[in-house]
N, C-alpha and C positions, 0 to 999 in steps of 0.2 A: 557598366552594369551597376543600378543601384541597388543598396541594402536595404531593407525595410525593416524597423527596430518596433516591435509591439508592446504593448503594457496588456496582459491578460488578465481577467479578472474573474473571478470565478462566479459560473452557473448560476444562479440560486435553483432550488432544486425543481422537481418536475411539478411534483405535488402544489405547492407552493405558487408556481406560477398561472398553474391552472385554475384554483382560486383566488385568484388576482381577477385572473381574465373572467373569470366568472361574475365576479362584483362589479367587474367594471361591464358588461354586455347586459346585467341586470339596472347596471344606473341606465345604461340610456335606454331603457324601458320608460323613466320616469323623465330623462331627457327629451323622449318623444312628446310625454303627455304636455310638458312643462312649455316645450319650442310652440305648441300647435293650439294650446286651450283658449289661445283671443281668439281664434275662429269662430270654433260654435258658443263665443259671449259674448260673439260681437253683436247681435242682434239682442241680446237681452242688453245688453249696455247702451246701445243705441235708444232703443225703449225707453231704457229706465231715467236716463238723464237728457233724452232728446236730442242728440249728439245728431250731428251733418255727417258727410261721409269726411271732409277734410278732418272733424273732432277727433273722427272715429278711428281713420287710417295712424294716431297720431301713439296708440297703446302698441300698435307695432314696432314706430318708430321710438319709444321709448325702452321695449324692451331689446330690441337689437342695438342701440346705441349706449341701454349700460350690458351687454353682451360685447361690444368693443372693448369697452373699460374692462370688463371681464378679460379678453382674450390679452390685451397686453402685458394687463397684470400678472396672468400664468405665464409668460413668454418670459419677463424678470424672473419670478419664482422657479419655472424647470431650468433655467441657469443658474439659480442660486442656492435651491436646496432641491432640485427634483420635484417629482409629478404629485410626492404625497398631499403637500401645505394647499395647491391647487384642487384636489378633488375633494378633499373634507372640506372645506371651505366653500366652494362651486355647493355641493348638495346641501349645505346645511342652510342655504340661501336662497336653495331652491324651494327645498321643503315650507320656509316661513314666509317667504314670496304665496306659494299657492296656498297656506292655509290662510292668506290674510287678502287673497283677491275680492273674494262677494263681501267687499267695505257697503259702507252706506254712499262713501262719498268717491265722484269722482277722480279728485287725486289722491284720495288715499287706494281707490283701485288701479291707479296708474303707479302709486308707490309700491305695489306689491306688484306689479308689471317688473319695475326696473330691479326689485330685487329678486325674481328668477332668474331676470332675464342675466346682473351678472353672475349668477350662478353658473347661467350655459354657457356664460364667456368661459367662465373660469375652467370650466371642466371639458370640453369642447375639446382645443386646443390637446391638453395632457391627454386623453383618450384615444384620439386618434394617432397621435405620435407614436403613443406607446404601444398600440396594437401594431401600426404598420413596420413598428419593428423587430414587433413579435414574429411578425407573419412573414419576413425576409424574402424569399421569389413569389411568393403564392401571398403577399401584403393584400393587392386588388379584391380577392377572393374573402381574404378574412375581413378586410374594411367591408366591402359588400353586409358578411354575415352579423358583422358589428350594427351595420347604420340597421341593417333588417331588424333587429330588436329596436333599433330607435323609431322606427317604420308602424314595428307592432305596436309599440306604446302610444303613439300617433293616431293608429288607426281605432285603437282602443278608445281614446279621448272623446270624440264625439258621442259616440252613444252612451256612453258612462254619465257624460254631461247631458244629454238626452231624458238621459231614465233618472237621475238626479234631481232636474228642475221638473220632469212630471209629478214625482214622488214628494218634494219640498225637502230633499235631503241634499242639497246642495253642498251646505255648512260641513256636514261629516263627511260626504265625497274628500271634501278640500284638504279636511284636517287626517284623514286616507293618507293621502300623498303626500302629509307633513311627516307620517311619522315615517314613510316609506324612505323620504331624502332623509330624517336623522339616521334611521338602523343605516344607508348605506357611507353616513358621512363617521357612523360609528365605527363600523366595518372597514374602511378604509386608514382611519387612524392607527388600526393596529395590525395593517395588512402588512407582509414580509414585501417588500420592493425590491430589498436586494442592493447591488450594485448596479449602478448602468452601467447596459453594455456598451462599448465603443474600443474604437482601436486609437490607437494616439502614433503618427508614423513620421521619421523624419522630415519626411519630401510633403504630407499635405496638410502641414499648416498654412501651408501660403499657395494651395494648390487651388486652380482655379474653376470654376463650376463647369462641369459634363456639356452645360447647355449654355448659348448663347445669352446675352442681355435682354434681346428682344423677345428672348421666349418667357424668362423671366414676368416681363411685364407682361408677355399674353396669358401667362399662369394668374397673373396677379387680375388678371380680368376677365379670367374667368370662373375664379372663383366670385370675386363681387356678386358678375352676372347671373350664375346659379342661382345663388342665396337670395339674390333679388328676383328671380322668377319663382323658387319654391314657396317662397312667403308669401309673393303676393296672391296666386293660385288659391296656396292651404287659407290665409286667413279674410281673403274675399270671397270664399265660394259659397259658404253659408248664405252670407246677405246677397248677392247676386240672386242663389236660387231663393230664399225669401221672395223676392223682384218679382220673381215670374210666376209663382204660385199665390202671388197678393196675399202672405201672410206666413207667420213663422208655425208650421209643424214639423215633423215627427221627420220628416223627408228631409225638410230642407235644413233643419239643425246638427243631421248627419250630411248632410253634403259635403264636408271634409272627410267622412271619413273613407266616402269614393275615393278620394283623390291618395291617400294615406292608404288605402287597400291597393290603389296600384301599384304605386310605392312600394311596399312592403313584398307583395309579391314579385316583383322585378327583382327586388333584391335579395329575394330567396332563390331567383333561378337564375342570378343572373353567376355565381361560382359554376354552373351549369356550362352557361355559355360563353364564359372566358376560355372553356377545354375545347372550343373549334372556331372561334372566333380572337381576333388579335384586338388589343383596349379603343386603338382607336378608331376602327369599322363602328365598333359596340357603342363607342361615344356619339358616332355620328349618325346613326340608326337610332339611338334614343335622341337625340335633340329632334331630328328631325317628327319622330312620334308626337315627342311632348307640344312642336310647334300644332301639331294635325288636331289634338285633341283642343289645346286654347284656339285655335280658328274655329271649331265645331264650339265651343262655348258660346265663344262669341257673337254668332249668326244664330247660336240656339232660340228656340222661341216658345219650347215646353220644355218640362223638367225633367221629362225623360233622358232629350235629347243633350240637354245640361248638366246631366248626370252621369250620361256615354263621355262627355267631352271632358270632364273631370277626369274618371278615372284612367281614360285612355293620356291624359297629360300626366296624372300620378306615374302610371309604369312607362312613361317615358323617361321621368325622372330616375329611375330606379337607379341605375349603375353608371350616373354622370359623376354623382359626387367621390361617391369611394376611389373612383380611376382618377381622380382631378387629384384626390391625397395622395393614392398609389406613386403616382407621378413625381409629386412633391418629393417623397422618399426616394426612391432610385435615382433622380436625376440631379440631387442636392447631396445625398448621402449625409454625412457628419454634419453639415449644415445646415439640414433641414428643420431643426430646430431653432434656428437663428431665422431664417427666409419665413417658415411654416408662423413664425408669430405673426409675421408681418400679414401673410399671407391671411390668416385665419381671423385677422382685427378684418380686414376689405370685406372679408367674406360676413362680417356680422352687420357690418358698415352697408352691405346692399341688401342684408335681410332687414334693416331700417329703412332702408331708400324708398325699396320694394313697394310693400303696401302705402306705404303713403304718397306715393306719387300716384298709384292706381287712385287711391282715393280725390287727389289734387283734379287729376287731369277727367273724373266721373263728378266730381263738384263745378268745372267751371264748364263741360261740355253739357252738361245735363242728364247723363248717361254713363252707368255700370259698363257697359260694354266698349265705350271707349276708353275706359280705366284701364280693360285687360289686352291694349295694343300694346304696353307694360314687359307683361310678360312674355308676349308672341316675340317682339322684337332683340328683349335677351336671348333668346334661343337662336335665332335668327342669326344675331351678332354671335352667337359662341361655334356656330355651323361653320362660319368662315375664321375665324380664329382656328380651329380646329384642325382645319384642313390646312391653313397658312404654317402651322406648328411642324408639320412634315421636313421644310426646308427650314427650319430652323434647329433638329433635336435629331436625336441619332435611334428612336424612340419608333 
């Protein structure tokens, strides 16, 4: 019989914590608007500098790839001083990222790309760690309710940018959201954190993970695959539905924000429906959705019909990613922060892949619609992963 020897560390208090979680379910408000705004500018940036679709898929791939650099750099930082240095840092980068996006010039509008984008790295990672361990049996649930404010700030995005470039208020939109990421990079600096919590136990320091090596790696690819199908959906559906209506209006500039309303709303019911359904049914009932809605895109040929196909891939998305984190946390425990960096870099690493291969593969076929075989075929691949994962995971 073994003894198990604890280091406890005390509480921080109720209050205290609850305004934590509060700033941090308020940033990814501004996480939503920040991950999702090249969608509806990708059509004004196309315009304005004449960009191809290869140019254009290229502001995605710059901001998820300094979003890697972001998530590794947090992954050092919550090992070396905790989640604070990450998330003031993450928003304050955020904030001058979007107030310096509508540049004159193209790379300076791709330089205010990569400084959101590693803001989201930065902040991304710490966010989600720290809720799902807030949120201990009932994690799924609270990540769910978390990403749904990143969901609503998303879906908010579009038509704010809608009514912005109608209006010629673009400028003050942007410098909006500058001041929104300082107050929360403010707020954060002198928020209580407390202690981390964790147990420190004889026996598992050198105890070995719950789950096999191979589930390991089908975690690790499915996070990639996600993040490569949510991007390339959210920030190609604008200029697709552009395509089909022969011109940018008032519709087709909110065509993200279908996609982001389904989103959002999946992942406000989807705490709902984890109380009679088990995570990985739920997983595989939404990929299978999101596959139905990108097929229905696809073959679409009005914008009605492209705008059914959108949103029905939005709430397919809904309650993949929070249970992909969920998972991360229960079945890594104390390690999850060591694994979750690793994890959380792939996962930025395919929100760059993403659109720009949509865009690679619509430049040399001649066709948008052969770009989004993209994101059908992550879904596709994450169906059978999903189901492989059964005999791999105790889960």
């Amino acid at each position: 019989m073994s003894t198990t020897t604890s280091v406890v560390i005390p509480e921080r208090t109720s209050s205290s914590r609850t305004g934590l979680l509060t700033v941090l379910f308020l940033g990814f408000v501004l996480s939503g608007i920040a991950t999702t705004i090249v969608g509806p500018m990708l059509p004004v940036f196309i315009r304005r500098w004449g960009l191809d679709d290869g140019q254009a898929g290229l502001f995605s791939s710059v901001q998820f790839l300094a979003a890697l650099v972001g998530t590794v750099i947090s992954g050092a930082w919550m090992a070396w001083r905790g989640y604070r240095p990450s998330l003031v840092t993450g928003y304050a980068l955020i904030g001058y990222g979007l107030a310096t996006l509508n540049a004159s010039t193209h790379v300076n509008a791709l330089a205010a790309t990569a400084a959101f984008g590693l803001g989201y790295g930065l902040i991304t990672a710490a966010t989600n760690l720290y809720v799902a361990e807030a949120g201990g049996a009932h994690s799924a649930s609270l990540l769910s309710l978390l990403n749904f404010t990143w969901g609503a700030g998303a879906m908010a995005c579009s038509p704010l940018i809608a009514l912005a470039l109608r209006r010629n208020r673009l400028p003050g939109l942007l410098i909006i959201y500058a001041i929104f990421g300082a107050g929360l990079a403010l707020a954060l600096l002198f928020a209580r954190f407390g202690g981390e919590k964790h147990e420190q136990t004889l026996k598992s320091a050198g105890a070995a993970p719950l789950v096999a090596r191979g589930a390991t790696i089908a975690l690790a690819v499915l996070f990639f695959a996600y993040v490569c199908m949510e991007t390339s959906i959210g920030v190609w559906s604008a200029e697709y539905s552009r395509r089909i209506a022969n011109g940018i209006t008032n519709v087709t500039t909110l065509a993200p924000m279908f996609f982001y309303a389904g989103l959002t709303a999946g992942r406000g019911l989807a705490p709902l429906a984890l109380l009679s359904l088990a995570e990985r049914p739920l997983v595989l009932g939404a990929l299978s959705l999101t596959a139905m809605g990108t097929t229905l895109l696809i073959f679409s040929t009005t914008l009605k019909v492209a705008i059914l196909g959108v949103f029905l891939a939005g709430m397919g998305c809904a309650s993949i990613y929070p249970i992909y984190i969920a998972w991360l946390s229960k079945w890594y425990g104390a390690q999850a922060k060591r694994i979750g960096g690793f994890l959380f870099a792939l996962a930025s690493l395919g929100g760059s892949a993403g659109p720009w291969l949509v865009g690679v593969f619509s430049k040399y076929s001649g066709s948008l619609r052969v770009g989004f075989l993209v994101p059908l075929c992550s879904a596709l691949l994450m169906i059978g992963i999903v189901v492989s994962l059964r005999r791999q995971t105790s889960q």
